[in-house]
N, C-alpha and C positions, 0 to 999 in steps of 0.2 A: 653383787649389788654395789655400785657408785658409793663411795665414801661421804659422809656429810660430815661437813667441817662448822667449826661455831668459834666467835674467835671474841674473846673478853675483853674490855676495854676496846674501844673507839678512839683512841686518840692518835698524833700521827702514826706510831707503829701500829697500831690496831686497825685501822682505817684503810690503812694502805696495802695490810697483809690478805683482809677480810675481799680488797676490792681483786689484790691479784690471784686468791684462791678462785673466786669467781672465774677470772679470766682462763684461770687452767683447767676449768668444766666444772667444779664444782658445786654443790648448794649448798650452799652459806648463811648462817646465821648469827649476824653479829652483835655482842649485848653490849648498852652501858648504863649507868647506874643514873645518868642525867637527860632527862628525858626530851631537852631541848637540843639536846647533840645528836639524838636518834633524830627528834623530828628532823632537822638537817640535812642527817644524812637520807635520809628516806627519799628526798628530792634530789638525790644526787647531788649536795653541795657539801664544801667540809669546811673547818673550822679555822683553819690556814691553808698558808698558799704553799702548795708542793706542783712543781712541773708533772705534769700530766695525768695527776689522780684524781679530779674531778670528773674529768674525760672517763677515764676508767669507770668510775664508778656508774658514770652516764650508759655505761655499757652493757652495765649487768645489774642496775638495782630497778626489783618487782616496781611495777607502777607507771615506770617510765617509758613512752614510749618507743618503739624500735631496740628496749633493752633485753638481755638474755632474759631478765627476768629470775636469776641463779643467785639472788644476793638480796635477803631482808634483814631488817634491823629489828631488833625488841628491848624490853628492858625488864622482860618475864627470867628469875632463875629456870623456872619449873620448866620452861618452852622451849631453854636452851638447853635444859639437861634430856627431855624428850628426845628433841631432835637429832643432837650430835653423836658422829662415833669418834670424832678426835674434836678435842679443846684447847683452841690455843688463849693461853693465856699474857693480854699484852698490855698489861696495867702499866701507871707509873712508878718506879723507884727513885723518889729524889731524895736529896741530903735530909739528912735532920736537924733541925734549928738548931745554932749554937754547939754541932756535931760533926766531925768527918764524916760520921756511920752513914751507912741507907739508911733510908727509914721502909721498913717492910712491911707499912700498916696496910696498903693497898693492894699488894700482890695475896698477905690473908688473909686478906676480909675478901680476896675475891674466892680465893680456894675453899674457907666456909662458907661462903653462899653458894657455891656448886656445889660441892661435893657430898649433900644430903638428897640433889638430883640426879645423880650418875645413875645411869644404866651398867650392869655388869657388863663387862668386856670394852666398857669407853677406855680412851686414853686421852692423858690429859699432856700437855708437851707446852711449859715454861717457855716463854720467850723473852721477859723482862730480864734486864741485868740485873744480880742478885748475889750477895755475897757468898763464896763459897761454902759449903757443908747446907745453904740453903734446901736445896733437894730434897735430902734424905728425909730432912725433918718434917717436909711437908708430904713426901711420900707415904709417909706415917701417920698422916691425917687422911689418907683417902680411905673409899672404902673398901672392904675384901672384894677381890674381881675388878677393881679399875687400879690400871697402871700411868705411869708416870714416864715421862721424856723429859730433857732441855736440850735448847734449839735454839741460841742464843741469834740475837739478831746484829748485825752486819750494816745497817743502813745508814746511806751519808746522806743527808738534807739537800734537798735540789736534784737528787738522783735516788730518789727512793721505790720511785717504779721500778724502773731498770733493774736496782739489783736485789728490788722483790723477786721477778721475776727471769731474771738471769743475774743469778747471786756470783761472786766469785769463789764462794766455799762455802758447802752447805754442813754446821757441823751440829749431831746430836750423841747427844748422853743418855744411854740406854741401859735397862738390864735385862731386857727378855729380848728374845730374837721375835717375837713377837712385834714392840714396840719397834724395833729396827723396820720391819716389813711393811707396818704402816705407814712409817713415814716417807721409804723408799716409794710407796705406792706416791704418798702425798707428792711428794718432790721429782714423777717419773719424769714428767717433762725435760723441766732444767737439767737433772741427772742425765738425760737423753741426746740433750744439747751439750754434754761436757762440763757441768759445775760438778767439782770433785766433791765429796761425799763421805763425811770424815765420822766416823763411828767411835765414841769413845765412853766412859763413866760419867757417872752426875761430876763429881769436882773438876774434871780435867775440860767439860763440857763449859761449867761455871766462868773455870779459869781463861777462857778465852776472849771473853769479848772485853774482859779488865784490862787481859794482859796487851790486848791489841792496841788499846785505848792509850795503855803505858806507855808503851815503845812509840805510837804516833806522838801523843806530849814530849817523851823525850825528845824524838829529832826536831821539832819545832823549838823548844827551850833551847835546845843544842845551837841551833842557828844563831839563834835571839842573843845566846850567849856571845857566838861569838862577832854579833851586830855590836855587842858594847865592846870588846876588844879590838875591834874594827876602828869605832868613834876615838878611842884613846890612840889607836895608834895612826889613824887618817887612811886606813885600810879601803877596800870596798868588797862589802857581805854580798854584794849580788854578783860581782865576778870571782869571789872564795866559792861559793857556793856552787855557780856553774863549775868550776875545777877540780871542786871532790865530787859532787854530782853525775863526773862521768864514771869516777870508780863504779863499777858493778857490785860490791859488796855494799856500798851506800845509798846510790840512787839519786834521782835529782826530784823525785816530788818532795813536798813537803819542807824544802827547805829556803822557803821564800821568808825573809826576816822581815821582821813589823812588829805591831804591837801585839800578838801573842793569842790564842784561840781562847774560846768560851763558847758559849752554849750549854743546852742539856745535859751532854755526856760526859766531854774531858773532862771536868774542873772536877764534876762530882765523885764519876769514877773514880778516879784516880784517889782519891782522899777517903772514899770507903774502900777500896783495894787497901791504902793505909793503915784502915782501922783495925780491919779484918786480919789486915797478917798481925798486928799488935794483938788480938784476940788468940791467935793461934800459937801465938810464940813465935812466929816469926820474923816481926818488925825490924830486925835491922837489913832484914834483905830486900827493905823497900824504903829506908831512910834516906835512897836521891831522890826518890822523887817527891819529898818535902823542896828540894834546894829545885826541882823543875817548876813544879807550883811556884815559889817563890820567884824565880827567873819571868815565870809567865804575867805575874802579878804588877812586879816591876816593870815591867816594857810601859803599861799603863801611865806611871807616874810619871816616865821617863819623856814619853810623849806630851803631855804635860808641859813639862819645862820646857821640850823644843819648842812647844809652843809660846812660852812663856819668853825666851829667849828669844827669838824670831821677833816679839814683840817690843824690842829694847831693852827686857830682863826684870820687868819690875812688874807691877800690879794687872793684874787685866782690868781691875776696875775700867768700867766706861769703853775698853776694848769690844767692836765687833767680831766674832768668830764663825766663821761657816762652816757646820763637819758634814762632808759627804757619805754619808754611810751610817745607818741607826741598829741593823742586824748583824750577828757575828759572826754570818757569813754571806756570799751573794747567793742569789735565785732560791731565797726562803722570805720569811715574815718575823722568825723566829731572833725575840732580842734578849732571850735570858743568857744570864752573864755576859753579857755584849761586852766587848772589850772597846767600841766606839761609844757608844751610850755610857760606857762607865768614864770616860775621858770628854766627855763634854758633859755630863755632869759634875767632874770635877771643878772643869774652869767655870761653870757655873756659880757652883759654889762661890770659887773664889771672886765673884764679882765680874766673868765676862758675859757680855751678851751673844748668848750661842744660838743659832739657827742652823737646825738638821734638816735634810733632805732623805731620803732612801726610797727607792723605787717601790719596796715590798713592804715594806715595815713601817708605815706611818702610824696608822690605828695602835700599834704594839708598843711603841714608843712614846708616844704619848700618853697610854694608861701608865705606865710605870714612870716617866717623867712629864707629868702634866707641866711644869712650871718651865722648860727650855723653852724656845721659839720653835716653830715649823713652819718650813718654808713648799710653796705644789710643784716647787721643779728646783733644779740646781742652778737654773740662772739668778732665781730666788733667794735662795739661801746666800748665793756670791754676793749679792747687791749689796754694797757697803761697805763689805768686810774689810778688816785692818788684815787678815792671816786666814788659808782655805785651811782646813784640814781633812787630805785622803783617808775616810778607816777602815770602810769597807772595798773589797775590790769586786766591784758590779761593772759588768760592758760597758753598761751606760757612761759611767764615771773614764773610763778609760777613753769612751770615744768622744768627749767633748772636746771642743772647739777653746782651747787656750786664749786665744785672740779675743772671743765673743765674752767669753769670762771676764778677761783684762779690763774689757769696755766697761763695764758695771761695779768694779772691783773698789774697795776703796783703795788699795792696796795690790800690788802683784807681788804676792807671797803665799808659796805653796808649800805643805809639809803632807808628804807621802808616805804614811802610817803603815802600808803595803807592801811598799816598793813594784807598783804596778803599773803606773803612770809611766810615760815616754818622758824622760828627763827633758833631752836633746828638742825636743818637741815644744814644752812648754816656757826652757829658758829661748828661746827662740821665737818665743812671743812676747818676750820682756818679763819673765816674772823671776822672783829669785825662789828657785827650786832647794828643796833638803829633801832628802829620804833617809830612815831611820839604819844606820851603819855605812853610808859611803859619803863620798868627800864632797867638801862645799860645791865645788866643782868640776 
């Protein structure tokens, strides 16, 4: 008999996992605990903007016409612990106030609300990041006859369907051969298609999607770092970069220098990965990546001043500022720890008058900085401006008309936060270009 999958929490990991279990034949029953997020999703719509998971969802949730019909929502324990034989659970883990740590209030408060409806022989399979030794301990709250997986999740914003459903590594943490079977069942397809399929313990399981998280902030910070040794020595980080980028031991993604990543996962990972090896007696063999944090922090302030500089070096009082980009990264909605919104907030602060623009993230930028300007296009946002500033790198942004800008500008003054922008392009509309690590000119 066909496996029925239930998948905890609704949010983007949950939403997205529940919609491509569906897709892979599935019955699916997804729970959350907010019952306007079920209504929602019930209509096939979600919460934020992800490339092609509304569509998805349009495909297979009961109600909808011409859909599979293999995908409903509830917000009953009792109806999800009936139905399911595996549970994924895809709560959030964010930081804790005024703390590196996770805060794990979410992930078990979800495991005691299931876990007095499990069916013998369910399996339940973690997919939230979770600090290591997490597992064991919640394994030891299930009941006798339901076992336990982690299954860490993978997923990059703007391409979250995709490597739902063609992951590039599908790795879980098992202790029966049992649970392994299951999940191979779960995962036949993709497995089928060549996502390798990495079998390991709850810690080694844990430790992966931290450790992934690690090493991506490191080589960003690593660039970033050397964008300011760049700046001191009139260097350029986007031609260093292409030159180690070719080594094969290095690689050339991720080593575009700007003002530094944020979002959901790095900032916070990375600082409960911190906490946790200090819990375990490990801390000093993750004490660089206090000095990556820091590295990543600083780009922030750093931009700041360029802009500040760009402006004759003194106050921005009464300064207009236009920032292109409100989300912390392109083809999402997603502005927590925005490394653009934290930097026009600053000059905020200090007295400039800022107008954002962002293709995806207007409504999300404005709950969290009601008092900035907002502008409904980037011609908008340009109009008046004394200084632009690039921080997101969006299509959009990059395919604009330098020229048409110029026209409305109070100013032709560009600072490219990204380094994404065609230099050659836009000083060749009249405007005086900087991008963060290469030379005036």
């Amino acid at each position: 008999m066909a496996l029925k999958i239930t998948v905890i929490g609704t949010g983007y990991l949950g939403a997205t996992h529940a919609a491509a279990m569906a897709e892979l034949g599935f019955e699916v029953l997804g729970l959350d605990v907010v019952p306007e997020k079920i209504e929602m999703l019930a209509q096939g719509r979600v919460p934020m903007y992800e490339p092609g998971l509304e569509e998805l969802l349009s495909r297979h949730v009961a109600g909808i016409e011409g859909s599979s019909g293999r995908l409903r929502f509830t917000t009953s324990w009792e109806e999800v612990g009936a139905f399911g034989d595996v549970h994924f659970v895809c709560v959030n883990t964010p930081q804790k106030h005024g703390e590196y740590a996770c805060d794990m209030s979410y992930v078990d408060a979800a495991f005691a609300s299931l876990a007095p409806h499990l069916r013998e022989g369910a399996l339940v399979v973690g997919k939230s990041t979770v600090p290591v030794g997490s597992a064991a301990r919640l394994a030891a709250g299930l009941p006798e006859g339901v076992q336990l997986a982690w299954n860490p999740e993978f997923l990059r914003e703007g391409f979250a369907v995709n490597d739902t459903l063609h992951p590039d590594r599908i790795v879980v943490g098992v202790e029966s051969e049992r649970a392994e079977k299951l999940l191979r069942e779960v995962y036949a397809t993709p497995v089928g298609e060549g996502s390798p399929f990495v079998v390991t313990d709850f810690p080694t399981a844990e430790l992966v999607k931290t450790s992934a998280n690690s090493f991506l902030a490191t080589k960003i910070s690593f660039i970033n770092a050397m964008a300011e040794v760049c700046e001191a020595a009139d260097g350029d980080v986007v031609k260093l970069a292409e030159a180690i980028g070719h080594d094969e031991r290095i690689g050339k993604k991720f080593l575009r220098a700007g003002i530094g990543f944020g979002g959901g996962c790095l900032p916070k990972d990375i600082r409960a990965f911190m906490a946790r090896a200090g819990e375990l007696g490990a801390d000093q063999a993750l004490t660089f990546l206090r000095e990556i944090d820091s590295i990543n922090m600083r780009r922030r302030g750093q931009m700041v001043e360029m802009a500040r500089e760009a402006l004759g070096g003194g106050s921005f009082l009464g300064k207009r500022v236009a920032v292109l980009g409100a989300t912390f990264k392109p083809d999402s909605d997603d502005v927590r720890d925005s490394p653009a919104l934290n930097v026009a907030g600053q000059i905020h602060l200090q007295g400039g008058q800022v107008t954002v623009y962002d293709p995806k993230g207007m409504d999300n930028a404005r709950r969290l900085f009601p008092t900035l300007g907002y502008a409904d296009t980037a011609l908008d946002a340009v109009r008046g401006a004394d200084v632009v500033l690039h921080l997101t790198e969006w299509r959009e942004f990059r395919d604009l008309d330098p020229a048409a800008l110029g026209e409305v500008a109070g100013a032709r003054i560009v600072l490219d936060g990204r380094n994404a922008l065609d230099a050659v392009k836009w000083r060749e509309a009249g405007w005086t270009f900087r991008a963060m690590g290469r030379p005036r000119a």
